[in-house]
gemmi code that builds the backbone of each chain (N, CA, C; Angstrom):
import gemmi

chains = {
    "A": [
        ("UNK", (-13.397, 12.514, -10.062), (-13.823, 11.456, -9.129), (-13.024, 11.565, -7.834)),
        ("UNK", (-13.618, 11.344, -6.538), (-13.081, 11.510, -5.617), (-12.321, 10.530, -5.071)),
        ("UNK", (-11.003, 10.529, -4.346), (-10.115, 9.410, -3.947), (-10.808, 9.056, -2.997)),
        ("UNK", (-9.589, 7.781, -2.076), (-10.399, 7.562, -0.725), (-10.007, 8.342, 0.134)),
        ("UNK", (-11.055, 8.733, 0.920), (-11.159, 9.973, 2.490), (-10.625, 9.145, 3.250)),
        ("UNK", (-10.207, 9.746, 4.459), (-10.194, 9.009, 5.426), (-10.271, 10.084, 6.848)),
        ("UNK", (-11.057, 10.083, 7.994), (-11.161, 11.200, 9.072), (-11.074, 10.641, 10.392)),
        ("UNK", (-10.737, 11.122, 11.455), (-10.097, 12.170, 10.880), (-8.499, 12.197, 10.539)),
        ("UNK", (-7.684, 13.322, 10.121), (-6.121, 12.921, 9.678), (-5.831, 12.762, 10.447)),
        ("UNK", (-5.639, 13.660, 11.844), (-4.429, 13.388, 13.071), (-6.091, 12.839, 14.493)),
        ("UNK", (-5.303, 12.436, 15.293), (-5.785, 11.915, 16.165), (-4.599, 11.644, 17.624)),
        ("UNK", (-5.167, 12.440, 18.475), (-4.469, 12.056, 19.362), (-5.340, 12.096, 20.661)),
        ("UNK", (-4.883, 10.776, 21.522), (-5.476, 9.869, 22.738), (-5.004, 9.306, 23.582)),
        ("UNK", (-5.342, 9.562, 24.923), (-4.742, 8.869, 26.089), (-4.813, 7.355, 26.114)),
        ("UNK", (-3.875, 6.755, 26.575), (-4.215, 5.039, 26.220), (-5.247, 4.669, 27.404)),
        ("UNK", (-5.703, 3.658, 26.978), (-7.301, 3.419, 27.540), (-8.166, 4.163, 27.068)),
        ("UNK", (-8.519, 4.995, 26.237), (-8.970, 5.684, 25.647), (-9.427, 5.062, 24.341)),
        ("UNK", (-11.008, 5.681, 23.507), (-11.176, 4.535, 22.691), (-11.347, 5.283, 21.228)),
        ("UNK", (-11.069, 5.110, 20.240), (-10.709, 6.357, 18.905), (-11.610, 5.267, 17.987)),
        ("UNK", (-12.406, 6.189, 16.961), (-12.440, 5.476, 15.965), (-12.429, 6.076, 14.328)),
        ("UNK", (-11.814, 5.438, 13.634), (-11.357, 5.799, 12.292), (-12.213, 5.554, 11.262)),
        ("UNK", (-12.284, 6.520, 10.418), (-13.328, 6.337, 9.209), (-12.638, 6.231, 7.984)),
        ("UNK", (-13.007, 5.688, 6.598), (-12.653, 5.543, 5.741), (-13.834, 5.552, 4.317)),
        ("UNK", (-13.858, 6.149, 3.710), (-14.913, 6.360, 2.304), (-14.016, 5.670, 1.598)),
        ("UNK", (-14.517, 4.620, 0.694), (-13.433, 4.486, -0.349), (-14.200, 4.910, -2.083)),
        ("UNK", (-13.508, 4.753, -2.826), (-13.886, 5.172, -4.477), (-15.543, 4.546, -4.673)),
        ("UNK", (-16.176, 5.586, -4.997), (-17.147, 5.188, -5.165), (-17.712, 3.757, -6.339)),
        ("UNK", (-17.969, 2.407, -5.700), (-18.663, 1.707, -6.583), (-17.274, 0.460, -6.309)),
        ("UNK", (-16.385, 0.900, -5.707), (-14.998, -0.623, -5.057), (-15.841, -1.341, -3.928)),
        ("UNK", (-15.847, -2.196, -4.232), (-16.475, -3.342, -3.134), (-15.055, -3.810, -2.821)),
        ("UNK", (-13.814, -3.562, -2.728), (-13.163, -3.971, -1.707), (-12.455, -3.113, -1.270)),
        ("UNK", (-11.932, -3.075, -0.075), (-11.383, -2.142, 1.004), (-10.843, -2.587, 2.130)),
        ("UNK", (-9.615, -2.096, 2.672), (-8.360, -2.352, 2.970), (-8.274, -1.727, 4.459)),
        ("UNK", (-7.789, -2.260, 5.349), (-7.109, -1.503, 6.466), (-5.399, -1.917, 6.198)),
        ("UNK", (-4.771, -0.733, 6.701), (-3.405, -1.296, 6.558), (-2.786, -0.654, 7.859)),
        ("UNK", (-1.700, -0.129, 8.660), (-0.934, 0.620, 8.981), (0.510, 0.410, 8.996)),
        ("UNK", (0.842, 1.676, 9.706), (2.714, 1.555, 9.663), (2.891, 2.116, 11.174)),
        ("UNK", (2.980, 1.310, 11.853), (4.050, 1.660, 12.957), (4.653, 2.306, 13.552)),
        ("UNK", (5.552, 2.473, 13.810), (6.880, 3.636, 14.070), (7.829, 2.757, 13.392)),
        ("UNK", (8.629, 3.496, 12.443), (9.816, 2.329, 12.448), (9.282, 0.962, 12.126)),
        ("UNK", (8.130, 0.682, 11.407), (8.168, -0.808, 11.028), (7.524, -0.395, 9.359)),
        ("UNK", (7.397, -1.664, 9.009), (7.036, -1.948, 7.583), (5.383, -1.681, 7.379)),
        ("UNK", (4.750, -1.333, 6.453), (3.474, -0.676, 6.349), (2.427, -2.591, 6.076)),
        ("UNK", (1.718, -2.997, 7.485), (0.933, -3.906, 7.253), (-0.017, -3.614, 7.153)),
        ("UNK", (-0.812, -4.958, 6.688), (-2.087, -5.444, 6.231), (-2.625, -5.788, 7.158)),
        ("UNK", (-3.993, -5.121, 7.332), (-4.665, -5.650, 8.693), (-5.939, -6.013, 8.458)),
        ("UNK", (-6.818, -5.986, 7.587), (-7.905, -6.514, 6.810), (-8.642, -6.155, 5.472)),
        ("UNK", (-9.087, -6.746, 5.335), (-9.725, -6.337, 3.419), (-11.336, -7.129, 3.699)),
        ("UNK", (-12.446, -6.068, 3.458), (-13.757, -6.595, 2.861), (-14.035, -6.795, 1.790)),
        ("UNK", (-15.024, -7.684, 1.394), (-15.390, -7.067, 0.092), (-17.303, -7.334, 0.147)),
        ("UNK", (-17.197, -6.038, -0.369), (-18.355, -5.068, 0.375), (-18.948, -5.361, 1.919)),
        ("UNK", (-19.688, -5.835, 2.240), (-19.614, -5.640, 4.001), (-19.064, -6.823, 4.845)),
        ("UNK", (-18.265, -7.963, 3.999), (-18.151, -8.961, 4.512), (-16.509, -9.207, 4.766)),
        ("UNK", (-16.149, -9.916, 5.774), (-14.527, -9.866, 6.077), (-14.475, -10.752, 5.411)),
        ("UNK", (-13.291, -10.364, 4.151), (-12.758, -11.412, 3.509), (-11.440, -12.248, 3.827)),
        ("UNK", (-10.710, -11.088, 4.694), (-9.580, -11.465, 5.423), (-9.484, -10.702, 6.322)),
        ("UNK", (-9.118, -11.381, 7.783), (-8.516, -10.444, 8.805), (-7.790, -11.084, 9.565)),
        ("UNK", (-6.664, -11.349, 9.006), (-5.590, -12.332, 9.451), (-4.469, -11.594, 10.004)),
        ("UNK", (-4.649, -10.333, 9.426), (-3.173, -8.691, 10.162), (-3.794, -8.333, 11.400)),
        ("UNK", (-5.106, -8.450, 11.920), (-5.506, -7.524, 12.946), (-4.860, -8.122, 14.259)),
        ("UNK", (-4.489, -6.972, 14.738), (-3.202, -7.682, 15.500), (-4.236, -8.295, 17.266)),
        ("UNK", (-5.144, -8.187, 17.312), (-6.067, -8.275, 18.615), (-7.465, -8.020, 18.872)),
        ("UNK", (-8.182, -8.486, 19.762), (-9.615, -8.736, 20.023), (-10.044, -6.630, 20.523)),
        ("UNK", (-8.619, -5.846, 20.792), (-8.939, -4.659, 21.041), (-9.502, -3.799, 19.437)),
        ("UNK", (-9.365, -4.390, 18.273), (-9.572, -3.561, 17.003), (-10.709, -4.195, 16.428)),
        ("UNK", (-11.842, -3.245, 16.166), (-12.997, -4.047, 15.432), (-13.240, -3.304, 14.575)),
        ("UNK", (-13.588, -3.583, 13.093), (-13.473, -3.195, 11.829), (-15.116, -3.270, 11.356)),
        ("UNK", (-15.335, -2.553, 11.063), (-16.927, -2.728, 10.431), (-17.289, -1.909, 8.765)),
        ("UNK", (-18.113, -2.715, 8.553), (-18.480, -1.660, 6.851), (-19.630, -1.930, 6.673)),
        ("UNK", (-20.830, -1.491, 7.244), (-22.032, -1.394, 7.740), (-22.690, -0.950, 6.249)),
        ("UNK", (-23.685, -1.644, 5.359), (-23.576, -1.479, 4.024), (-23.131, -1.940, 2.870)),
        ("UNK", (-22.142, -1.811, 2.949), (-20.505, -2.382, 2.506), (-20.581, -0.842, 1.798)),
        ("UNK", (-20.328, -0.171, 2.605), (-20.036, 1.285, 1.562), (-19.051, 2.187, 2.817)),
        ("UNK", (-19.132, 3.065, 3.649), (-17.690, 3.217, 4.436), (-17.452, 2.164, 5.332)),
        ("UNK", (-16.151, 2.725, 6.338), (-16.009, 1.124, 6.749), (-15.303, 2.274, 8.302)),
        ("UNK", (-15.406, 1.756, 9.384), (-14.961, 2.020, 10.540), (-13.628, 1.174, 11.323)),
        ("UNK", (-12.823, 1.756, 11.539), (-11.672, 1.160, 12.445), (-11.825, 1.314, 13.864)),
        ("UNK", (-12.444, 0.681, 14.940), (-12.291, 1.167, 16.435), (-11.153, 0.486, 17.093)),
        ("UNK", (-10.581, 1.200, 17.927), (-9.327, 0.892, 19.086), (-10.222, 0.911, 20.114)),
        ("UNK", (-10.170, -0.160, 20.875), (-10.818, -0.089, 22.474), (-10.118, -0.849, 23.140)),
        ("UNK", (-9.287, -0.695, 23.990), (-8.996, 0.614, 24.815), (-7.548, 0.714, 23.627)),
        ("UNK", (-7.330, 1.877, 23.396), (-6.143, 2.204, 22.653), (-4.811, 2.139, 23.885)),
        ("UNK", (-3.696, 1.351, 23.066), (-2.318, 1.040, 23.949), (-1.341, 1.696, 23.117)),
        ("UNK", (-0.508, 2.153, 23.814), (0.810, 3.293, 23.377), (0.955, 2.908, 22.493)),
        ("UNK", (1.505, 1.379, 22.356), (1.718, 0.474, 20.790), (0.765, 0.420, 19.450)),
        ("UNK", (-0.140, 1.053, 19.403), (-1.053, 1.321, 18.576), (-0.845, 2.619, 17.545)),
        ("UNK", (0.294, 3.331, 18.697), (0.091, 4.707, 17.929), (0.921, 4.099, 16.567)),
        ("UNK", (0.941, 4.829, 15.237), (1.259, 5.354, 13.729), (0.531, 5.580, 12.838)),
        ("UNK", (0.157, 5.747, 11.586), (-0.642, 5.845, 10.652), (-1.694, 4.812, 9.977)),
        ("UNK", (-2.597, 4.960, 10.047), (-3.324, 3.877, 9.513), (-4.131, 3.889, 7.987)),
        ("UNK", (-3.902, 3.455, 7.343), (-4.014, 3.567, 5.840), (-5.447, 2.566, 5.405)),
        ("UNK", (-5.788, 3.161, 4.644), (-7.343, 2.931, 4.198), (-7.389, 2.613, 2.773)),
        ("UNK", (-7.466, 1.596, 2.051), (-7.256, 1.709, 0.391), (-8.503, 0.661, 0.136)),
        ("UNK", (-9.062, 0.779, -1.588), (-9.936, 0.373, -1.869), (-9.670, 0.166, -3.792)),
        ("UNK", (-10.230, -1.266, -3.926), (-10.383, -1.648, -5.629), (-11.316, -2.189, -5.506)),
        ("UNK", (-11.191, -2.214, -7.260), (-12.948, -2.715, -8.239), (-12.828, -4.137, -7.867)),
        ("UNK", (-13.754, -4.930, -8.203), (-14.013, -5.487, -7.523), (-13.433, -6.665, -8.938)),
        ("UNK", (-12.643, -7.744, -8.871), (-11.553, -8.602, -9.146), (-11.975, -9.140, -10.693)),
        ("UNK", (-13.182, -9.491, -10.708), (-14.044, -9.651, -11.844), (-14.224, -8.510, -13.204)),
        ("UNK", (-13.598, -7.408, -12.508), (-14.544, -6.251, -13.535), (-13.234, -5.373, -13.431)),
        ("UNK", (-12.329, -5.763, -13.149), (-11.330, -4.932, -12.620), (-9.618, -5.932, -13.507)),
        ("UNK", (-8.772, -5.048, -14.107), (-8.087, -5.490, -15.552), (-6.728, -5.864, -14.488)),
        ("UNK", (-7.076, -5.663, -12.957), (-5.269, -5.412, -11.963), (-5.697, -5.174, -11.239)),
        ("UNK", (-5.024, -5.554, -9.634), (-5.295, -5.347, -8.349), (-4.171, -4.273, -8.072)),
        ("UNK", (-5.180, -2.886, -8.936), (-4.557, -1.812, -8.413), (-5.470, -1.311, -7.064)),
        ("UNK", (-4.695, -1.123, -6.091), (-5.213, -0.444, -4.679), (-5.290, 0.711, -4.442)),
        ("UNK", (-5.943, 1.389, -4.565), (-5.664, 3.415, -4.377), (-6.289, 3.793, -3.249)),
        ("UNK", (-5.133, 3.799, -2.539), (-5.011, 4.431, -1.177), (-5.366, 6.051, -0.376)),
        ("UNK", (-5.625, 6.004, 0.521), (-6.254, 7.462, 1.485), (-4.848, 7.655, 1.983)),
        ("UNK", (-5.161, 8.892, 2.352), (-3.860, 9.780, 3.092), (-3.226, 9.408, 4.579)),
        ("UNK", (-4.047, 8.235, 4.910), (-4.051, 7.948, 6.310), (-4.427, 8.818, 7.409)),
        ("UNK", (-4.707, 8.027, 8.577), (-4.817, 8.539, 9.685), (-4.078, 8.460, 10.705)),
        ("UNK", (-3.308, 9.775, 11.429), (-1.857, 9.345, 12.385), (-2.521, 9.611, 13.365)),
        ("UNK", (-2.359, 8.427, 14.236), (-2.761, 8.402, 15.488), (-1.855, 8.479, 16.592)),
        ("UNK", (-2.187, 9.058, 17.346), (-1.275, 8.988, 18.748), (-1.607, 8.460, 19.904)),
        ("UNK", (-1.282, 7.756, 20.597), (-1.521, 7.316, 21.999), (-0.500, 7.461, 23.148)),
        ("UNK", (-1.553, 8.788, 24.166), (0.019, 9.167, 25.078), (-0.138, 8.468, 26.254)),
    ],
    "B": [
        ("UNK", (5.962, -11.991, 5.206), (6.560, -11.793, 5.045), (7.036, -11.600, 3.515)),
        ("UNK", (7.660, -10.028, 3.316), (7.639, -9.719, 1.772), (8.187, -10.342, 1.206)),
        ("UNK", (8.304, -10.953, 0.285), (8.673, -11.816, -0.996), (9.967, -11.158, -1.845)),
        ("UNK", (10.141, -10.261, -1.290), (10.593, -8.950, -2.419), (12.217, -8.592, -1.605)),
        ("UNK", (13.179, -8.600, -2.313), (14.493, -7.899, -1.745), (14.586, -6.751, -2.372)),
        ("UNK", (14.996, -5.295, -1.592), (15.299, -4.318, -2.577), (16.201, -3.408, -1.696)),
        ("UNK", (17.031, -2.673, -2.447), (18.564, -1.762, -2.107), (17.639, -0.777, -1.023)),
        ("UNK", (18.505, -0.542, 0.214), (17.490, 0.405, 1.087), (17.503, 1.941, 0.889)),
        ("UNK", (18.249, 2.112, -0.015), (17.988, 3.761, -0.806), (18.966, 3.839, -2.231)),
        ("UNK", (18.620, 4.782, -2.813), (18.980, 4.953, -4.070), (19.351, 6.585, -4.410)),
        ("UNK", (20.346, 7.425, -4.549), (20.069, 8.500, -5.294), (20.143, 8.430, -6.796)),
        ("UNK", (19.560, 9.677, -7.201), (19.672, 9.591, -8.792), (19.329, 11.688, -8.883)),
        ("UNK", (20.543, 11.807, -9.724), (20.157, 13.327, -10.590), (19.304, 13.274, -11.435)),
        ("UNK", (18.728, 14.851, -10.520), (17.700, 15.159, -11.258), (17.604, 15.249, -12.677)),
        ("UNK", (16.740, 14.458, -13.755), (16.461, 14.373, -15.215), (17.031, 13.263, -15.525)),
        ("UNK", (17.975, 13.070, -14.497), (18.362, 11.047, -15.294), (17.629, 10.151, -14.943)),
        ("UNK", (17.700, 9.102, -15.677), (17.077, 8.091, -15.544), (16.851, 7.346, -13.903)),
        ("UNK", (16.034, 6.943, -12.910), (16.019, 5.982, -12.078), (16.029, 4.890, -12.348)),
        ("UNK", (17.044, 3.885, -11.830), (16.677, 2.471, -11.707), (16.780, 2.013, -10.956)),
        ("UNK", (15.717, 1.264, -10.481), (15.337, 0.625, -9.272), (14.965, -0.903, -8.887)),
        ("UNK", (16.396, -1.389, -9.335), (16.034, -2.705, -9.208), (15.021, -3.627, -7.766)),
        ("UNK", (14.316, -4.935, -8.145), (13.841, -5.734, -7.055), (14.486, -7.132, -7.661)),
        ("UNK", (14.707, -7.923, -6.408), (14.944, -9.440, -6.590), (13.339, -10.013, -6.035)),
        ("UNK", (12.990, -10.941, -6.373), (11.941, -11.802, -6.016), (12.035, -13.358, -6.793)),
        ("UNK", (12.889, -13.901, -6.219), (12.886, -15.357, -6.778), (12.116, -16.505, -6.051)),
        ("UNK", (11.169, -16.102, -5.368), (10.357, -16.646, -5.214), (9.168, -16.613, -5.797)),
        ("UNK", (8.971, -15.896, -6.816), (7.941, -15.578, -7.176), (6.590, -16.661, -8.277)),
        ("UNK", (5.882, -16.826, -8.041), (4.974, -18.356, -8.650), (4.286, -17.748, -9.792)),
        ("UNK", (3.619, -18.683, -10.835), (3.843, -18.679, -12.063), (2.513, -17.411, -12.118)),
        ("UNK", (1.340, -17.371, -11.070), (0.300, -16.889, -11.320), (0.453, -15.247, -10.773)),
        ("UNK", (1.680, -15.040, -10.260), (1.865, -13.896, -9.378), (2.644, -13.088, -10.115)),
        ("UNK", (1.886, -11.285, -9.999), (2.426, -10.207, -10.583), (3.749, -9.370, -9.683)),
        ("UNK", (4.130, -8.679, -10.622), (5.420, -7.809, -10.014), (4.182, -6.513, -9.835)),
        ("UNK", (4.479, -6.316, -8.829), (3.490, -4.501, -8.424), (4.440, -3.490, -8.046)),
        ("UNK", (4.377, -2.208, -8.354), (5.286, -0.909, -7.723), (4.065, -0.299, -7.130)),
        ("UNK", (4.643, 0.072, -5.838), (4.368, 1.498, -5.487), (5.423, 2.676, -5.147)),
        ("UNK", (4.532, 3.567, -4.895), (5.428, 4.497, -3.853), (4.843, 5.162, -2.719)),
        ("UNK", (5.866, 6.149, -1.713), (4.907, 6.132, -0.938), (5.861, 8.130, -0.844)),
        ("UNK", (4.901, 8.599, -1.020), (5.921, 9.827, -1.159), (5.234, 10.422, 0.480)),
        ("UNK", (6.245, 11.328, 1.214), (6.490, 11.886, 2.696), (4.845, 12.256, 2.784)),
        ("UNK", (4.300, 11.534, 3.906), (2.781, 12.283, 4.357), (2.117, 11.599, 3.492)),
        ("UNK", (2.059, 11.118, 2.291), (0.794, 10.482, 1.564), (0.733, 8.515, 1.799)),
        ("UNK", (-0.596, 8.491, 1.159), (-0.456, 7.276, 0.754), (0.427, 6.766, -0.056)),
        ("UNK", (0.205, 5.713, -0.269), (0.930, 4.299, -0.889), (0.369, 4.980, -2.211)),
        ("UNK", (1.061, 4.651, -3.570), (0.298, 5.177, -4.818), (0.887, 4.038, -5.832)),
        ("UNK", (-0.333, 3.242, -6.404), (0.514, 2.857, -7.697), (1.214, 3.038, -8.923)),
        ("UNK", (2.169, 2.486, -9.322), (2.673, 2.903, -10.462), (2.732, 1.586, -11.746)),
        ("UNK", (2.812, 0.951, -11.265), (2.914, 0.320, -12.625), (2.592, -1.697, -12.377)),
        ("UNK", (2.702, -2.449, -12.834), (2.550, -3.949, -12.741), (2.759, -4.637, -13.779)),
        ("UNK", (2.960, -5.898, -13.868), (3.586, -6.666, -14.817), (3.853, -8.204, -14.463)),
        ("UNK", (3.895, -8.827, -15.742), (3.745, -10.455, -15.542), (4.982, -11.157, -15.644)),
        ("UNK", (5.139, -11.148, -17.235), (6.556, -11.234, -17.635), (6.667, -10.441, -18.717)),
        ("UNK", (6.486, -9.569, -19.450), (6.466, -8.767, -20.639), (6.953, -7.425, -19.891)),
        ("UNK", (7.602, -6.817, -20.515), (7.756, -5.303, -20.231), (6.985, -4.763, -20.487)),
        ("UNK", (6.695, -3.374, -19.517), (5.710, -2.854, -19.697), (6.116, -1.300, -19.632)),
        ("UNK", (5.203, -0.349, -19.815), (5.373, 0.924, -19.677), (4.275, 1.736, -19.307)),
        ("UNK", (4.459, 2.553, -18.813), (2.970, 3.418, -18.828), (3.741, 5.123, -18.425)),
        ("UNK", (2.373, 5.945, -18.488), (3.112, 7.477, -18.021), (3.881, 7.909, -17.255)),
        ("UNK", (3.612, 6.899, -16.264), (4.661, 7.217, -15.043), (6.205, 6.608, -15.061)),
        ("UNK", (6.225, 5.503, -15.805), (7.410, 4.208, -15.546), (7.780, 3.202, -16.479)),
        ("UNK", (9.039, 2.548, -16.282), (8.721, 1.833, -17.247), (9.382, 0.478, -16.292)),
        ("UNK", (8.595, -0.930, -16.332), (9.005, -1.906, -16.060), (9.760, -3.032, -16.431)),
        ("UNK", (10.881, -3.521, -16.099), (11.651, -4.190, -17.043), (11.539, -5.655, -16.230)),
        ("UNK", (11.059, -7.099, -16.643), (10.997, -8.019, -16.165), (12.065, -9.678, -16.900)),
        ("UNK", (12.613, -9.998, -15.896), (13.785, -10.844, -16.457), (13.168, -11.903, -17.157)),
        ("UNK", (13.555, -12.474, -17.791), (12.633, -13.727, -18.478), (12.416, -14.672, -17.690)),
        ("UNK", (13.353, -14.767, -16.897), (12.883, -15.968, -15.744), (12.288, -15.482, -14.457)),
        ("UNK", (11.690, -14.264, -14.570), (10.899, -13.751, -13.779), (11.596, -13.110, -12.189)),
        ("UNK", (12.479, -13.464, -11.854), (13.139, -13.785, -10.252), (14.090, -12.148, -9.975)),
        ("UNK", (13.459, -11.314, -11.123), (14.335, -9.920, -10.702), (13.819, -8.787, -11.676)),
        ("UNK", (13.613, -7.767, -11.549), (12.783, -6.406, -12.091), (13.359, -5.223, -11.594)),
        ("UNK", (12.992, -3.872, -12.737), (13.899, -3.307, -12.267), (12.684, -1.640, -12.737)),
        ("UNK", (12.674, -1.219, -12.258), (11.568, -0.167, -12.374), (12.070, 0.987, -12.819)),
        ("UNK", (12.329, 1.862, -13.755), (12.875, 3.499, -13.872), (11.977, 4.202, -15.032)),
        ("UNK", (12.550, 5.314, -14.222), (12.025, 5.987, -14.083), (12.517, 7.280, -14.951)),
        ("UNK", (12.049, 7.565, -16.657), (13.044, 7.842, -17.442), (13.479, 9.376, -17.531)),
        ("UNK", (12.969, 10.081, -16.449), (13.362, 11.308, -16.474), (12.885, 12.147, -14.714)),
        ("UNK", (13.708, 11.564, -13.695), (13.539, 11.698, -12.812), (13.325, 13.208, -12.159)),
        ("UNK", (12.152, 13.428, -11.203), (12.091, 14.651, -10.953), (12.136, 15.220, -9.427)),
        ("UNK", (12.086, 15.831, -8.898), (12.139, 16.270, -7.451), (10.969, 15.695, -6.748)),
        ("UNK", (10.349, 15.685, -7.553), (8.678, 14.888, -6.700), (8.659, 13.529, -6.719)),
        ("UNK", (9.683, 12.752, -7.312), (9.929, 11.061, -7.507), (10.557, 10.979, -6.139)),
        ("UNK", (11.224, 11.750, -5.305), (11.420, 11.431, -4.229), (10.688, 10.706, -3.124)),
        ("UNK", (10.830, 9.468, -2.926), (9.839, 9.042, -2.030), (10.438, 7.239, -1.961)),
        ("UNK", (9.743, 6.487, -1.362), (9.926, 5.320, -0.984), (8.934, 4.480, -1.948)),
        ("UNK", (9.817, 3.584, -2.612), (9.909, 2.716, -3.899), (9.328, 1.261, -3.585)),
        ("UNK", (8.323, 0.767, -3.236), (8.020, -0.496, -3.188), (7.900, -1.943, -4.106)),
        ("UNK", (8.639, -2.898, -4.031), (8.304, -3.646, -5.533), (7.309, -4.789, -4.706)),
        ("UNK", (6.233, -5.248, -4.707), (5.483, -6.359, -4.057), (5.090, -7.251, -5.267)),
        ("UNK", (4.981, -8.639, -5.103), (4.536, -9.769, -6.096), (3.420, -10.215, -5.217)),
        ("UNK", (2.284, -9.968, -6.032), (1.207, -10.219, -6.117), (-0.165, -10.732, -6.715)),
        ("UNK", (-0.904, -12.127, -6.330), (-1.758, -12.878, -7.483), (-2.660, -11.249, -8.021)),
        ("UNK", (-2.983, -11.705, -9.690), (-3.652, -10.888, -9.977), (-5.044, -11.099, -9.639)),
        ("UNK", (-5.826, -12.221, -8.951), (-7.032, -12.194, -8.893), (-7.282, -12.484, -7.362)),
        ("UNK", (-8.434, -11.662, -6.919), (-9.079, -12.005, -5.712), (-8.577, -10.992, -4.991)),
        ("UNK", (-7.749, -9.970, -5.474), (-7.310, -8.746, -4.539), (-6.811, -8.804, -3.033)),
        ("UNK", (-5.868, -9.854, -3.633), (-5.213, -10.043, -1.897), (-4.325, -8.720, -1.644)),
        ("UNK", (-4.255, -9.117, -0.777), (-3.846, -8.003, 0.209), (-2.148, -7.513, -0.391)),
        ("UNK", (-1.434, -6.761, 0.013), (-0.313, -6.482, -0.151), (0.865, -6.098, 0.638)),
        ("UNK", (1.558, -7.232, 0.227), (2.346, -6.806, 1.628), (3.662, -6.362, 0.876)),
        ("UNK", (3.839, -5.104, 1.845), (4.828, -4.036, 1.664), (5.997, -4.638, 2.214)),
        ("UNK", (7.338, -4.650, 2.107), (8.501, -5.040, 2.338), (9.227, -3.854, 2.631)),
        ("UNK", (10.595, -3.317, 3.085), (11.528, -1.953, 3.495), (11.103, -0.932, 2.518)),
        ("UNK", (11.173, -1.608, 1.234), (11.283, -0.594, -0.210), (12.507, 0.143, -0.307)),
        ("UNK", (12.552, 1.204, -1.130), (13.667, 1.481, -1.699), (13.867, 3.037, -1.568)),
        ("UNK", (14.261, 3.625, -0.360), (14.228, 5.228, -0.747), (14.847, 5.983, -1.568)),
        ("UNK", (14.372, 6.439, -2.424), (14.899, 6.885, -3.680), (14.804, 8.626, -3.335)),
        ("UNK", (16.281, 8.999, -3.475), (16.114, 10.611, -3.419), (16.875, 11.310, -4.791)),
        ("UNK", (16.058, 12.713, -5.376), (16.050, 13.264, -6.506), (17.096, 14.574, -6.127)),
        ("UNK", (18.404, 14.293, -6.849), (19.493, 15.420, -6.222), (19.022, 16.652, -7.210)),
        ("UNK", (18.926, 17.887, -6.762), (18.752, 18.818, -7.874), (20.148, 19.041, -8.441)),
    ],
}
model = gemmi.Model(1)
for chain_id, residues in chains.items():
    chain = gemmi.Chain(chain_id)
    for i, (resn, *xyz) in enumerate(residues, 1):
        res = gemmi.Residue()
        res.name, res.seqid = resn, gemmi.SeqId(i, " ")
        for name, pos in zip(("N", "CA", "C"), xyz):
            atom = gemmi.Atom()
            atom.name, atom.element = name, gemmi.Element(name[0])
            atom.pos, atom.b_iso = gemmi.Position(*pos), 0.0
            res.add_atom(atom)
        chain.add_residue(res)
    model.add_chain(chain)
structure = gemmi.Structure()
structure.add_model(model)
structure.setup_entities()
């Protein structure tokens, strides 16, 4: 079975510049995760669907990041306009869905490191 | 803000045991102890969870205080690839909230 994807891995962009991030998660998880890490900071939470609907997006740090899961099956991260402060890794994770599922185990993608020069 | 206190690195020789303690005395009656790790370049990966019972599985074994407010995670035969950053998060088991990661614990495997 395949983990979660996430594309592309590296990414690098002039600020004002507008990137957007993809994420597949485990086939048949209706919920799914944005997270990232920073430079030097602690790895946050920046929203969770479950299947195409925002169940929380209380981490997204601004009106510049819009999150979509068109379906509820992959899910898109856009930066518009991307700011220097944006650049680190952004992490993509996905579980069964809370009912059918024995633990809120999360199994995470490899992330995506972004840069903004 | 993480719930979770933990030592900001740890070594341990290779084939001995890891232990990796967490404090969380805040922790409420409905909320689990969670590990991850996060080894160099990858994701976050789980390892193990728990209520108040000890637990074990292939990877780990979890040790939980009876009064819940401290846990201690090892790891009974540590290897060069356990190297990585040790997360302990308390988390409800239902509704798949989110998880919030705290410093964690860098744990390095001396050969």
């Amino acid at each position: 079975e395949a983990g979660v994807t996430q594309f592309p891995s590296h990414s690098v962009i002039e600020k004002g510049q507008t990137v957007t991030l993809r994420c597949d998660p485990i086939s048949g998880h209706d919920n799914l995760y944005w997270y990232r890490r920073v430079m030097g900071k602690e790895i946050k939470f920046l929203l969770h669907f479950v299947k195409e609907s925002k169940q929380d997006e209380s981490g997204m740090p601004n009106n510049r990041f819009l999150a979509e899961r068109t379906g509820g099956t992959y899910s898109t991260l856009k930066v518009q306009p991307a700011e220097l402060e944006d650049s680190g890794v952004y992490f993509c994770a996905s579980s069964q869905d809370y009912g059918t599922s024995t633990h809120n185990e999360q199994f995470f993608g490899p992330g995506t490191r972004l840069t903004v020069l | 803000d993480a719930k979770t206190t933990q030592p900001p690195s740890m070594d341990c020789a290779e084939g001995r045991a890891a232990n990796l303690p967490c404090n969380h005395s805040t922790i409420s009656g409905n909320e689990y102890v969670y590990w991850y790790r996060q080894i160099h370049s990858q994701g976050p990966q789980y390892i193990i969870h728990g209520l108040k019972n000890n637990e074990t599985n292939e990877m780990a074994s979890l040790i939980i205080t009876e009064d819940r407010k401290s846990s201690t995670l090892i790891l009974p035969h540590a290897t060069l690839r356990d190297t990585a950053v040790y997360y302990c998060i308390v988390s409800s088991h239902f509704g798949n909230e989110k998880l919030t990661f705290g410093t964690g614990t860098r744990l390095t495997i001396i050969p």
